[in-house]
ROPAKOL-520304 format. One line per field, with one value per residue (C-alpha): residue number from 1; chain; x, y, z. Coordinates in nm, 3 decimals, padded with zeros to 5 digits. Layout:
REM ROPAKOL-520304
num <- NUM, ...
cadena <- A, ...
x <- X, ...
y <- Y, ...
z <- Z, ...
REM end
This chain:
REM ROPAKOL-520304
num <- 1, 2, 3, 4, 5, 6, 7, 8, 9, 10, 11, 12, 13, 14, 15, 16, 17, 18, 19, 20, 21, 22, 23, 24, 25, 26, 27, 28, 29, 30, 31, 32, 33, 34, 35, 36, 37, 38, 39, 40, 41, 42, 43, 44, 45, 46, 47, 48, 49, 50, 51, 52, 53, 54, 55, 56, 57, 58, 59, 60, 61, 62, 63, 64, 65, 66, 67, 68, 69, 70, 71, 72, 73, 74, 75, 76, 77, 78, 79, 80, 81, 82, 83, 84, 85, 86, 87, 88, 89, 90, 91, 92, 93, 94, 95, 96, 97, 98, 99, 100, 101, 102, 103, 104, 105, 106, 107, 108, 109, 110, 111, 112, 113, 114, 115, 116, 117, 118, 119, 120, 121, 122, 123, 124, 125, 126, 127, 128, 129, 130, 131, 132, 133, 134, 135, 136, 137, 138, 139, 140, 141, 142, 143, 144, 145, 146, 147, 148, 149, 150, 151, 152, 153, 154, 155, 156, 157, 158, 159, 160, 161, 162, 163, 164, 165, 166, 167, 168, 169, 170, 171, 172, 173, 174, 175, 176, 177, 178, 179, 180, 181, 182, 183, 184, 185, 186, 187, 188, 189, 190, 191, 192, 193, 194, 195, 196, 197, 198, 199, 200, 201, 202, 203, 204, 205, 206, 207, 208, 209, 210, 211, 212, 213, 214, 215, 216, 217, 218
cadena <- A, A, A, A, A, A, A, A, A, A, A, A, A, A, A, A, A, A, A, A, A, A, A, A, A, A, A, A, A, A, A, A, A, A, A, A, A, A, A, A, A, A, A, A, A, A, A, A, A, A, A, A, A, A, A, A, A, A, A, A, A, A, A, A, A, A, A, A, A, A, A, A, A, A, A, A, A, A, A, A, A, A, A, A, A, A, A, A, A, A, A, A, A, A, A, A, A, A, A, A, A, A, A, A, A, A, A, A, A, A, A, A, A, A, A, A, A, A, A, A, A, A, A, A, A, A, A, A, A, A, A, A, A, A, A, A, A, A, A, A, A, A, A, A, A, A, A, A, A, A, A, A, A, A, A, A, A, A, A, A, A, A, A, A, A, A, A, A, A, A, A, A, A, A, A, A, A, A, A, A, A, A, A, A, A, A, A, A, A, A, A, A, A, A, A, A, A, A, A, A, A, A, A, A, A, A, A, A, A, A, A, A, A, A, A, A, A, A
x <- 00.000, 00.121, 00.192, -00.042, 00.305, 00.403, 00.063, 00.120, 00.442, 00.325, 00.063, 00.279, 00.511, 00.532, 00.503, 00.682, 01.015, 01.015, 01.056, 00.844, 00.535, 00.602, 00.409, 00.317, 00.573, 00.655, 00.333, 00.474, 00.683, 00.361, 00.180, 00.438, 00.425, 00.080, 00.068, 00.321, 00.126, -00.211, -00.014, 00.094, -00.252, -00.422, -00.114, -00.211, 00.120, -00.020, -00.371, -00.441, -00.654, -00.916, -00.809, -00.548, -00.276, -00.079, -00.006, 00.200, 00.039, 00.389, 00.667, 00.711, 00.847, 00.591, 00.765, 00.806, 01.173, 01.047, 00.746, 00.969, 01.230, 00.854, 00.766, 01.101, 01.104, 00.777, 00.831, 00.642, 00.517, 00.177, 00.156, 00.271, 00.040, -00.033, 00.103, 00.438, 00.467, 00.421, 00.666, 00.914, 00.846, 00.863, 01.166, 01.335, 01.069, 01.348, 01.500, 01.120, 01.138, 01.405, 01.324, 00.955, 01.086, 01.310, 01.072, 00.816, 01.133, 01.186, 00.779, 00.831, 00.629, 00.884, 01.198, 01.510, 01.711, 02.037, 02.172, 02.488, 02.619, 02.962, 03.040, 03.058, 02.707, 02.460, 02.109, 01.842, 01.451, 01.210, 00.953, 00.622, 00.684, 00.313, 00.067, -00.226, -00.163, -00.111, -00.418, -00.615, -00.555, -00.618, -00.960, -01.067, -01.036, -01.245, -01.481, -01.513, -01.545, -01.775, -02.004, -02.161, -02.331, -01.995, -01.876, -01.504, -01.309, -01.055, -00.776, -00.933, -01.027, -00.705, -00.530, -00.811, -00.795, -00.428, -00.445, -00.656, -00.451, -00.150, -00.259, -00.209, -00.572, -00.461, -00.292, -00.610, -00.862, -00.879, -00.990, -01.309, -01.353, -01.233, -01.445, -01.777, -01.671, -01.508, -01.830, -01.799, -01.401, -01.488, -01.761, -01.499, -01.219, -01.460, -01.536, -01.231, -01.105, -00.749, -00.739, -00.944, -00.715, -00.355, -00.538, -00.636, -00.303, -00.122, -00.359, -00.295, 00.117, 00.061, -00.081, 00.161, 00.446, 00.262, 00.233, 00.591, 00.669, 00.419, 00.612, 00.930, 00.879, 01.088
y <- 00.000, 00.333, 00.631, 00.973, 01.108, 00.821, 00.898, 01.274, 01.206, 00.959, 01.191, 01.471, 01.259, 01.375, 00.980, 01.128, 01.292, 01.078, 01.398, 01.614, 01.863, 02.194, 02.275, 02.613, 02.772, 02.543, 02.340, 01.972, 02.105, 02.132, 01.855, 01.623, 01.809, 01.784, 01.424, 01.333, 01.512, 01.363, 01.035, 01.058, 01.174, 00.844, 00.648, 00.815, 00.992, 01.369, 01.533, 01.877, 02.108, 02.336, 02.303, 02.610, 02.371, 02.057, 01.801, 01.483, 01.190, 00.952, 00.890, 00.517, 00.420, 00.438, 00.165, 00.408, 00.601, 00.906, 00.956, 00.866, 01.123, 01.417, 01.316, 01.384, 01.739, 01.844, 01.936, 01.891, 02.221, 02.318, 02.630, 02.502, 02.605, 02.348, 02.623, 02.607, 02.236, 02.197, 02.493, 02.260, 01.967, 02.146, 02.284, 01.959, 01.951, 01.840, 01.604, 01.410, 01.442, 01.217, 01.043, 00.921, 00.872, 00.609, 00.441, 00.420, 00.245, -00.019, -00.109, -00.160, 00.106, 00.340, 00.251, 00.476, 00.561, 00.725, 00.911, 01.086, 01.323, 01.379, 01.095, 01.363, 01.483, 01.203, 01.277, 01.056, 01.001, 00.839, 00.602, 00.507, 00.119, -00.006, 00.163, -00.015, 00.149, 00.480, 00.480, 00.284, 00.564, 00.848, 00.701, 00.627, 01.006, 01.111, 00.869, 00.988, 01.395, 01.329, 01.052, 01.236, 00.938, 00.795, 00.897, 00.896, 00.756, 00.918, 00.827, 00.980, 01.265, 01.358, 01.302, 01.535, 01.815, 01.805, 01.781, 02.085, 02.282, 02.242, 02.312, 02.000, 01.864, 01.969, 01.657, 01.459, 01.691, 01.961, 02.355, 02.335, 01.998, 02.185, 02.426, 02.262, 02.010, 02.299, 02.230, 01.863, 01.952, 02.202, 01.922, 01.693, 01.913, 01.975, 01.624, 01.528, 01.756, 01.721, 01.685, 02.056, 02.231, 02.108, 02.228, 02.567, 02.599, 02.538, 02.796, 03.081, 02.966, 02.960, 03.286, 03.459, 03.320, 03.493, 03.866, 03.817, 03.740, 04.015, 04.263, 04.204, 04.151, 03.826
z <- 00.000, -00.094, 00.157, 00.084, -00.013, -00.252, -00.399, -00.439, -00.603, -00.835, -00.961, -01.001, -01.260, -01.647, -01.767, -02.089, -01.900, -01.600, -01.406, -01.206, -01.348, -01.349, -01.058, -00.872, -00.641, -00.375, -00.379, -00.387, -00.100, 00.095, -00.007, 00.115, 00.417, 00.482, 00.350, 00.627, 00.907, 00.793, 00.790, 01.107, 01.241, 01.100, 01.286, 01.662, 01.627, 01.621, 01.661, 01.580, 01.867, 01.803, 01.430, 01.505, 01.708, 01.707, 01.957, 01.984, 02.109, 02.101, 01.917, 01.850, 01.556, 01.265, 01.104, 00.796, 00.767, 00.610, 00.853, 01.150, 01.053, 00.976, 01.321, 01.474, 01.320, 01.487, 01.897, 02.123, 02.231, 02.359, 02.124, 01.819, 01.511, 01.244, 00.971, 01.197, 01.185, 00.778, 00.750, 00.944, 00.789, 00.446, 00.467, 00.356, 00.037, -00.173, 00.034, 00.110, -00.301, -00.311, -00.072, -00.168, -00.536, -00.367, -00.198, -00.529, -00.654, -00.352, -00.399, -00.760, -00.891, -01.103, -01.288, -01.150, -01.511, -01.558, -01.887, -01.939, -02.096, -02.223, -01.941, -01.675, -01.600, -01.453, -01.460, -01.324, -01.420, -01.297, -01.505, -01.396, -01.416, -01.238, -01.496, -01.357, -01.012, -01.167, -01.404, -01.124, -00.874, -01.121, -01.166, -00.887, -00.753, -01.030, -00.981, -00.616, -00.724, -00.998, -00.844, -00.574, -00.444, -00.334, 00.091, 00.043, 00.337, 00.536, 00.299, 00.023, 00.176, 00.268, -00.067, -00.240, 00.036, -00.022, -00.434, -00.442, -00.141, -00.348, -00.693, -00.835, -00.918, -01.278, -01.317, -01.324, -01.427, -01.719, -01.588, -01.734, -01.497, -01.215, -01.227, -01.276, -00.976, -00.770, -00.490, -00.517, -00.358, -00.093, 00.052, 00.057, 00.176, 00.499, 00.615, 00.759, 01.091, 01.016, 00.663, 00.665, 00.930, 00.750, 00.372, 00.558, 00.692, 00.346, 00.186, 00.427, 00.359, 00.007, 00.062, 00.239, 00.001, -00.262, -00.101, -00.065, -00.376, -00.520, -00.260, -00.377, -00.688, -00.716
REM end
């Protein structure tokens, strides 16, 4: 079974280049980081309070490396805001990259290539090598937004909330899709009490990272 991160990552891959989308400004950064946190929350590891702070329940092992090294970077602190927690967790986006595209190759599900060029610079991609469990996953989160009838589970929840907090819903549907099923994503965003605090907190990030940007002009 796949990790909500594993599953971001996999949906964010350009089959073609065996590389990343080109996705908005920090988003996948985010996503992982939320991922991780709503992870951990579905383990007993964290809880959020009042949908404003986080707690830590314990820190056992998860018996997953990557979320065992996201819990160690949150403290446990009885004021710490959930935006503070995915900023901490985030800052390592491109590590938790690597990371999670290492562990879709342990489980079999890409294909780690190398080319070179000139026999001095190595550069590696990434090939989608399970296209069942790609194509399987990308339809079964339509078939959740656009049949209405279905009550997504906590799982799914969580990897929608985070898909459309991070800007990368694209990947599975086209804008004119997005739009007419923009209601059918804020219902679910709001059913599950983490999953809605962590996508709230990424949007008011996102936000901020923005006005800076716009400030400075960068």
């Amino acid at each position: 079974m796949l990790t909500l991160s594993e599953e971001i990552v996999l949906l964010a891959i350009d089959e073609r280049a065996g590389a990343l989308m080109l996705l908005p400004e920090r988003s996948l950064d985010f996503a992982l980081s939320g991922a991780m946190m709503i992870e951990l929350s579905m383990r007993g590891k964290i809880a959020t309070v009042d949908d404003v702070f986080l707690k830590v329940l314990n820190r056992d092992s998860t018996g997953d490396k990557i979320l065992d090294e996201a819990l160690s970077l949150i403290p446990s602190s009885p004021h710490l805001t959930i935006e503070n927690a995915l900023a901490r967790i985030a800052r390592k986006g491109e590590s938790w990259v690597s990371k999670t595209f290492q562990s879709l190759v342990e489980k079999d599900v890409l294909e780690k290539k190398e080319s070179h060029f000139l026999w001095l610079l190595r550069e590696s991609s990434f090939h989608v090598k399970d296209h069942n469990l790609l194509d399987g996953l990308r339809l079964h989160i339509r078939d959740v937004i656009i049949n209405e009838s279905i009550e997504p589970d906590t799982r799914e929840i969580a990897l929608i909330s985070l898909m459309d907090a991070c800007k990368i819903s694209f990947t599975i549907f086209s804008d004119d899709e997005l739009a007419k099923y923009s209601e059918r994503f804020e219902e679910i965003t709001k059913k599950d009490p983490i999953a809605r605090a962590v996508s709230f907190a990424i949007s008011e990030i996102e936000n901020a990272i923005l006005e800076v940007i716009a400030f400075t002009g960068v």
